[in-house]
C-alpha positions as CSV (number, residue, x, y, z in Angstrom):
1,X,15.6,-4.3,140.0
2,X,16.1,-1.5,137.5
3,X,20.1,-0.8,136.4
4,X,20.2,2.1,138.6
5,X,19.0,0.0,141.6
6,X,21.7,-2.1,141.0
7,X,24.4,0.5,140.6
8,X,23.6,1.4,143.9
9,X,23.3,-1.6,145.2
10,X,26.8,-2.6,144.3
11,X,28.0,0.6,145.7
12,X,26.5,0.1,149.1
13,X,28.3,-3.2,148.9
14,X,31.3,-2.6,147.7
15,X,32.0,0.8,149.4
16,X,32.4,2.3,145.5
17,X,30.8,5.4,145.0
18,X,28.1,5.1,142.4
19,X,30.1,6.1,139.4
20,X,32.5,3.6,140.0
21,X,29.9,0.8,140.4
22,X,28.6,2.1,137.3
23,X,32.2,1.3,135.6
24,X,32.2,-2.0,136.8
25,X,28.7,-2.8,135.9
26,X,29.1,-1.9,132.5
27,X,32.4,-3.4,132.1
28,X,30.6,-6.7,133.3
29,X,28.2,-6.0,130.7
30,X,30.8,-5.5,128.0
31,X,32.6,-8.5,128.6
32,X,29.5,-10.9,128.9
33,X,28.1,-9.5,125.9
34,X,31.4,-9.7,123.5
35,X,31.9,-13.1,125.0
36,X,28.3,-13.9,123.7
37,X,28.5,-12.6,120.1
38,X,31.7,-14.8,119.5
39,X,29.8,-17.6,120.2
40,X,31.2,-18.4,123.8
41,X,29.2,-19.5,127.0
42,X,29.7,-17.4,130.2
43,X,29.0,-19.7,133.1
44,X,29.1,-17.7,136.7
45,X,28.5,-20.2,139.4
46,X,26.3,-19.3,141.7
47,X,24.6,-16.7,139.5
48,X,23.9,-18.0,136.1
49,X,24.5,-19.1,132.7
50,X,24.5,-17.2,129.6
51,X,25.0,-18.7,125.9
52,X,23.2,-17.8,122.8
53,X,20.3,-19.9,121.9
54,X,18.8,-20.5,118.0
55,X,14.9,-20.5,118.0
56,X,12.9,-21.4,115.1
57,X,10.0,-19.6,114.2
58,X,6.9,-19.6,115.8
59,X,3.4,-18.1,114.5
60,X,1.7,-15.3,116.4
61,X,-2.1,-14.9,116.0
62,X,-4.3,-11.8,115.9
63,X,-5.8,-11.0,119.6
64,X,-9.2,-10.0,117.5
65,X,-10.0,-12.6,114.6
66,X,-7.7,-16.0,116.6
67,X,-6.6,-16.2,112.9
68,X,-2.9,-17.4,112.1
69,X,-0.1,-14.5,111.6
């Protein structure tokens, strides 16, 4: 489902025209994401979880050669 799918989507639900649902969306998107980048976890039961994650490394090889990037 593309963003514009789901702008839709919520407006059929919601009875929102699409440029409200758009508003919302974003303002969803907005709060998740500033929650995120000060470290916090968003948990939405029902839905999902969202928290920020530290990976290590990893090593990527060359399709061609198999040889060690």
């Amino acid at each position: 489902m593309t963003k514009s799918e789901l702008i839709a989507a919520m407006a059929e639900h919601s009875g929102l025209n699409k440029t409200t649902a758009e508003l919302a969306l974003n303002a969803f998107t907005a709060a998740v994401t500033k929650a995120l980048q000060s470290g916090d976890k968003v948990q939405l039961v029902g839905f999902g979880n969202f928290e920020v994650k530290e990976r290590g490394p990893r090593k990527g090889r060359n399709v061609r050669t198999g040889e060690e990037i």
